[in-house]
C-alpha positions in Angstrom: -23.8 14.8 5.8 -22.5 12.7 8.8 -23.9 9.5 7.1 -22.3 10.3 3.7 -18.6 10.4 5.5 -20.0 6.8 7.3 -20.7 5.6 3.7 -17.9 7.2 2.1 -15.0 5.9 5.3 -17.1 2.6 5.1 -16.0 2.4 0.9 -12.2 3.4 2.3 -12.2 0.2 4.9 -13.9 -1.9 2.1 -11.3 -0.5 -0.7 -8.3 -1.0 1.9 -9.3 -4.2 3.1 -9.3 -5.5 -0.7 -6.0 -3.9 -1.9 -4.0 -4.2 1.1 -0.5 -4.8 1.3 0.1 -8.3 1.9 1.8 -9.7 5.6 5.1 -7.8 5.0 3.6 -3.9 6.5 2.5 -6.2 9.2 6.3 -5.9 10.8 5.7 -2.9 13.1 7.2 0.4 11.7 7.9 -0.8 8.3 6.4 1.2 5.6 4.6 -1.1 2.6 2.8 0.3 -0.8 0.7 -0.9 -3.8 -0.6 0.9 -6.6 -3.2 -0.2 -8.7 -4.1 1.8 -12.1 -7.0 1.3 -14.1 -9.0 3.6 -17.1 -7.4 4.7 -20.0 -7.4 7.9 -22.4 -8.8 10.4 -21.1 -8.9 9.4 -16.7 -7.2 7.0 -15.2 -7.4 5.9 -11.5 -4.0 5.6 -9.9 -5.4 4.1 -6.2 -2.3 4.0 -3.7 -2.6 2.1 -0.8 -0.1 2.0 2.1 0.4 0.4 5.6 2.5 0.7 8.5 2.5 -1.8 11.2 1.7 -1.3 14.6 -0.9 -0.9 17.2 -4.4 0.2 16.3 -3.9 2.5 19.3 -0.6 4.2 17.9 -2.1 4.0 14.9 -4.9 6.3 16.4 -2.2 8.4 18.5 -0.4 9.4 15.6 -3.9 10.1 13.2 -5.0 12.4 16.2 -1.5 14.2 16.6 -0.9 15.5 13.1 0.4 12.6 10.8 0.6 13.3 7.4 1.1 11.0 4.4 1.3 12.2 0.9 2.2 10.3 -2.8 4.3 11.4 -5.4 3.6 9.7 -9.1 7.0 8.8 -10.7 8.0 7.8 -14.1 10.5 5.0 -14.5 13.4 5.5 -16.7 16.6 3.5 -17.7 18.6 6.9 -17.0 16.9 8.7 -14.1 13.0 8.9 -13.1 10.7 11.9 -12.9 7.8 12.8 -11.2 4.9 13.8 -12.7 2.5 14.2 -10.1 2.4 15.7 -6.7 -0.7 14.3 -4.7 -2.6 16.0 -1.5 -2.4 14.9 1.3 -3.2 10.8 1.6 -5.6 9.6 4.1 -5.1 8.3 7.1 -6.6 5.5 9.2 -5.9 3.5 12.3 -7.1 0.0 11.4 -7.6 -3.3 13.1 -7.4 -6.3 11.0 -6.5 -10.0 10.6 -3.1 -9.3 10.8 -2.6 -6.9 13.9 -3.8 -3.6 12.0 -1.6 -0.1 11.6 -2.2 2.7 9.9 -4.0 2.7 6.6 -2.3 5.2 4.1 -5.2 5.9 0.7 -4.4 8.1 -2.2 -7.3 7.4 -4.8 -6.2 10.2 -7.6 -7.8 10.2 -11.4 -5.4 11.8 -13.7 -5.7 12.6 -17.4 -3.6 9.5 -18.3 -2.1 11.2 -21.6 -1.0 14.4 -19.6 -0.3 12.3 -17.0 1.1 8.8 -17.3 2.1 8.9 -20.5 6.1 9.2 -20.0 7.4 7.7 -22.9 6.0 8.9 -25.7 8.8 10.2 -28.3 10.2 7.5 -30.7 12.1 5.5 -30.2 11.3 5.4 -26.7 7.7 4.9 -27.2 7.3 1.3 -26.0 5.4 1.8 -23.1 5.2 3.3 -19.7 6.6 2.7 -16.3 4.5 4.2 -13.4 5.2 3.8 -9.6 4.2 5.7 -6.7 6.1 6.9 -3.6 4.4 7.6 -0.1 6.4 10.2 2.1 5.4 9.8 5.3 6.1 12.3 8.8 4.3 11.6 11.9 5.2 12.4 16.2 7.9 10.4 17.3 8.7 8.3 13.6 11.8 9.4 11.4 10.8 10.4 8.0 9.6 7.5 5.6 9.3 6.7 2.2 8.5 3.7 0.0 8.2 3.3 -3.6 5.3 1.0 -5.0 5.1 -1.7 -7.2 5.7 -0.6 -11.0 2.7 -0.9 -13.4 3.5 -1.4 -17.0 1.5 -0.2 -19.8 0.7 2.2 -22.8 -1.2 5.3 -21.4 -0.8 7.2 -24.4 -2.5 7.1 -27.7 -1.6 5.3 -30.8 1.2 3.3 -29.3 2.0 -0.2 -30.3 
């Protein structure tokens, strides 16, 4: 079992370290996020990846005293936006890297993208779908934090143009 969570945190370094947030979460307390989504139909993969700079050792200090991270899934609207998913808990993980390292905030989620993602999908609304992810984040000694991600674009439903 022990080498299974090696492989699988090994996987979480490799995935992080490829879909990172770029230079901008290297500022140290300041909260970044990018979602990626791929799949369609039937399971999509909405991957989440945060960072917030700092130290690897605070980084470490606030994994070990109780810091929790979750993601919400929202729908973007012209009126108001919904969510349509609450996650678990994110993962957590104090990082070194190029940059100065912080801690490493990873929501990988598959979701029935009809059920899910699909948000728009009465005419004559039905041109597509707007999908962004928040991270809520509470940890010792930090004030709340949230941060909405980058929206993705695209049809998750079936039969749309």
């Amino acid at each position: 079992m022990t080498s299974f969570k090696s492989a699988a945190a090994a996987f979480g370094v490799a995935v992080i370290a490829l879909t990172t947030p770029a230079l901008a979460a290297d500022e140290p307390g300041k909260l970044t996020a990018r979602l990626t989504i791929t799949g369609s139909g039937t399971e999509c993969r909405v991957l989440t990846v945060g960072k917030i700079g700092m130290t690897n050792a605070q980084a470490r200090y606030l994994v070990d005293n109780g810091a929790t991270a979750r993601v919400e899934v929202w729908a973007e609207d012209a009126v108001f936006d919904n969510r349509v998913y609450k996650a678990p808990k994110a993962t957590l993980s104090a990082i070194s890297d190029r940059n100065g390292g912080g801690l490493f905030i990873l929501s990988d989620l598959k979701l029935s993208c009809v059920n899910y993602l699909d948000e728009d999908d009465k005419p004559p609304y039905d041109y597509g779908d707007e999908i962004y992810t928040k991270i809520i984040f509470d940890g010792p000694g930090y004030p709340r934090m949230t941060k909405k991600s980058n929206v993705v674009h695209d049809n998750f439903g079936f039969g749309e143009p």
